[in-house]
N, C-alpha and C positions, 0 to 999 in steps of 0.2 A: 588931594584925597586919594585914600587907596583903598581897594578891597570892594569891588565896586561892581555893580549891574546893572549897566545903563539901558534904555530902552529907546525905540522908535515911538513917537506918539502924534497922531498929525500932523506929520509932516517935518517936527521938532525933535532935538534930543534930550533926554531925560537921565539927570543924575544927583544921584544923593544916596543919603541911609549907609556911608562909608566911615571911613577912620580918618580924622584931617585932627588940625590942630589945635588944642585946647588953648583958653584962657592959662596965665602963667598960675602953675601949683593947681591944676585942675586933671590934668591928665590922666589916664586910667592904663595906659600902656605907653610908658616914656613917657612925650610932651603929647601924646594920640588922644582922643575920646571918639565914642561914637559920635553921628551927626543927626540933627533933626532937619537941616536944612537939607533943600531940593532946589537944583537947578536947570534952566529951561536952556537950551541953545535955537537960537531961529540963524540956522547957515545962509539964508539970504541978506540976513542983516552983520552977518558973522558977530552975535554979541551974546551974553549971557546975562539971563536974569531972574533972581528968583521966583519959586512959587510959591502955596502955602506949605507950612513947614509939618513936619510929622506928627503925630498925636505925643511922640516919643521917639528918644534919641534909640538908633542902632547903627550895628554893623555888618557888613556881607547882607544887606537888605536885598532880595533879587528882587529888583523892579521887569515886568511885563507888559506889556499893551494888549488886548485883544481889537483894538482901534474904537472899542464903547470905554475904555476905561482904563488906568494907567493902576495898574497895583503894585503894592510891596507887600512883600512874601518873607516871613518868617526871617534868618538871620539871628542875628545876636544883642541881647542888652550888655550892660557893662557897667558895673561900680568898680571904682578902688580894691585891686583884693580877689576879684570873681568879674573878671571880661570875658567871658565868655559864656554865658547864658545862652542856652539854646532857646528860641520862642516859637511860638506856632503864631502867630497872629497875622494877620492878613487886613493890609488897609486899603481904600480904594479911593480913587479921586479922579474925576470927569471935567472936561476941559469949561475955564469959567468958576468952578467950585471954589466958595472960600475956605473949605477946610477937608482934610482927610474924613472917609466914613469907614466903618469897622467891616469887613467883608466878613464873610465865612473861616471861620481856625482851618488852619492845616489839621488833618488827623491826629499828627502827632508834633512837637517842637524840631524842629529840622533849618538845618545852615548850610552854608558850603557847596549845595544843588546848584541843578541845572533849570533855567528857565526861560519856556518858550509858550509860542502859542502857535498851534497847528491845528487847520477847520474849524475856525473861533474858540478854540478849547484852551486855556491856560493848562500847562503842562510845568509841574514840579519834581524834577528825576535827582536819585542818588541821591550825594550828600552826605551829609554826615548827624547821629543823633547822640543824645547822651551813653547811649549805649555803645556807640562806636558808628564805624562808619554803615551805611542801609544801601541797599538797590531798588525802594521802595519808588516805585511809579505815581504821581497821585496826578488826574488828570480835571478838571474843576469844568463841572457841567451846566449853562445855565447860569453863569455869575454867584449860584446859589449854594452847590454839593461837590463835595470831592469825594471821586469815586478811583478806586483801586487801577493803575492798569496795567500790563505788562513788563514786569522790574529789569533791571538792568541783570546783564550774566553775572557781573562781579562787582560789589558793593565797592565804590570808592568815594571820594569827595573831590572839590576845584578840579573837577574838568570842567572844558569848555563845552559848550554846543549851538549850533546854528540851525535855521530852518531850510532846506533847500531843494527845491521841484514837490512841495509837499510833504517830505520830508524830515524827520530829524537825525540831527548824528550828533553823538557824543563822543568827544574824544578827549584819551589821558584821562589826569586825575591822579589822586594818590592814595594809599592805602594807610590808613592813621594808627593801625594797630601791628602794623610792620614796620613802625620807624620810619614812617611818610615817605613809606615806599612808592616812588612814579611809577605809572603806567602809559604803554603804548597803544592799547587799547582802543579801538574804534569802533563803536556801533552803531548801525540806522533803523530809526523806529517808522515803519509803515502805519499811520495813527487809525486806519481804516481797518486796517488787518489786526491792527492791537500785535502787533510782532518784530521783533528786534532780527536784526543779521548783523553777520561781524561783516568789518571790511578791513582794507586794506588798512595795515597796523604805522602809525606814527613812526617816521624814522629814528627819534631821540624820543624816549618815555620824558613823560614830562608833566608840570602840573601850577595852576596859576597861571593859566594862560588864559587868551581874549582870542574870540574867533569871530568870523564875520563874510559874507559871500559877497563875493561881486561878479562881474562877467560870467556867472554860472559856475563858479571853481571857490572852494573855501580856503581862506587867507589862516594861518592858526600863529598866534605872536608874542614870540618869547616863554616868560614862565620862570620858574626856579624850582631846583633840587638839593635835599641833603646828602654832601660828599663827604666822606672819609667818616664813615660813620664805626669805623670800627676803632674811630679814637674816642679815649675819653673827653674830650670834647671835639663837637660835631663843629660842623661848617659846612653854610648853605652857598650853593650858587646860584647867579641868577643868570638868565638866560637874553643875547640881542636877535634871536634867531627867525625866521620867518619861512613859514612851508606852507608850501601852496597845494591842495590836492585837486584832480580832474575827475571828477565822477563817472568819465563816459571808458576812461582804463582804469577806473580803481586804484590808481596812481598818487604819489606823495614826489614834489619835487623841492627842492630849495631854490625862494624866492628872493634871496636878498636879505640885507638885516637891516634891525629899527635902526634910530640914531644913538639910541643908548639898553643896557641892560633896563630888562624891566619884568616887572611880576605886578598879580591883583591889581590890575590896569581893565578897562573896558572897552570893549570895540563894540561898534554899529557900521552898519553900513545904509548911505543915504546920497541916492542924487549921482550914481558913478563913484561914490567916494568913500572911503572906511577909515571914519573916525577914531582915533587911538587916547583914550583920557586917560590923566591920573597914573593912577599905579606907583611903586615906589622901585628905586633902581638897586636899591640894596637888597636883602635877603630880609624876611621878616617883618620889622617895622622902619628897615631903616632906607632915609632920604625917600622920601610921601614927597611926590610930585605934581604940580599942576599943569603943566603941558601938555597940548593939546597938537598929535600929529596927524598929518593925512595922507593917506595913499591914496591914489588916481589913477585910472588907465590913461 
């Protein structure tokens, strides 16, 4: 599967609400559809097993945990013809639950964001709406209200973002009404102070990328971009890249590369170790992958 937001949830990992593979003659992009299925990882038993499946199939679902409750967040519906539906909806689902329940809408239908949780608060940043892409903050209080908070400096969609020492940082991203224009762009949001600062800018602009912390320093991996866009036809790359940043020098270093090109991939980190799922090694929709990689200290 690819296009994906996996989560921490009890101690498990959590993934679904992506683009995997249709029934034959089913497909909605290539042999792609969205997905209703979710999947559970328990890394002490290293195995994978379903859960209950979604009210409704989507795609780019950003799944969250505030550790009471595992949600999916808005993303995309998909017929034949029109894949990309922006939706607002928000489901929720509590550990033991036989089925998904309806949470609170997003404000507005939103995809492509950033999702976290910092001081129990579910945080949905950027993104992209039918209007184009947003810097719209929306920060979900209570399990019950989304309230406005602090927007991004410069509206983009698929950046990455992690939580760390309290913390949020977004980085990259792309700009959908520039010709998915990358960005190198890094900012950290203070959730107490309600205020962003820039920091130190990503070495390669980039976007479709998966992030995730470990030893205190953010891992950021891979990604793809449109090249040679001044031809009549375009061509995308995708990126095997890994940079590592230190928070205490505001620093970006090169870490090493995946084992293969990869974009719309999901990273977690759990247990000393950051899980790499999914994602597809071509540009777009092409070659949706299921392996499953881990970095270690």
């Amino acid at each position: 599967m690819q296009e994906i937001y996996p989560a921490v949830y009890r101690g498990q990992i959590y993934v679904g609400g992506g683009l995997g593979a249709a029934p034959a003659g089913k497909g909605v992009m290539g042999s792609l559809a969205p997905m209703e299925q979710v999947f559970r990882f328990d890394p002490h038993g290293d195995r994978w097993s379903p859960i209950a499946a979604l009210p409704v199939a989507r795609h780019h679902l950003g799944l969250v945990s505030d550790e009471k409750s595992l949600f999916g967040i808005g993303g995309f519906s998909a017929v034949a013809g029109n894949a990309w539906q922006f939706e607002a909806t928000v489901f929720r689902w509590s550990y033991g639950d036989p089925v998904w329940q309806r949470g609170p809408d997003l404000p507005r239908p939103q995809a492509e964001s950033c999702y976290a949780c910092a001081n129990g608060d579910i945080h949905v940043i950027g993104g992209r709406t039918a209007d184009g892409d947003t810097a719209h903050h929306w920060r979900l209080r209570d399990d019950d209200r989304w309230e406005k908070a602090a927007p991004l400096s410069l509206a983009r969609n698929s950046a990455a973002c992690v939580l760390l020492d309290g913390e949020l940082y977004v980085m990259g991203g792309r700009i959908y009404d520039r010709g998915h224009e990358n960005q190198s762009l890094v900012e950290r949001y203070d959730p107490v102070a309600d205020r962003w600062q820039m920091m130190a800018p990503l070495p390669v602009a980039t976007a479709g990328t998966a992030a995730a912390v470990m030893d205190g320093e953010i891992y950021l991996f891979g990604g793809e971009a449109l090249v040679d866009r001044e031809t009549a036809s375009e061509r995308w790359s995708t990126y095997r890249d890994v940079w590592r940043y230190d928070p205490r020098r505001d620093s970006w270093s090169r870490a090493g590369v995946m084992p293969g090109r990869r974009h719309g991939m999901g990273a977690v980190a759990l247990h000393n170790h950051i899980y790499l799922m999914g994602g597809a090694s071509g540009a777009g929709i092409d070659g949706t992958l299921a392996s499953v990689d881990i970095l270690s200290t």
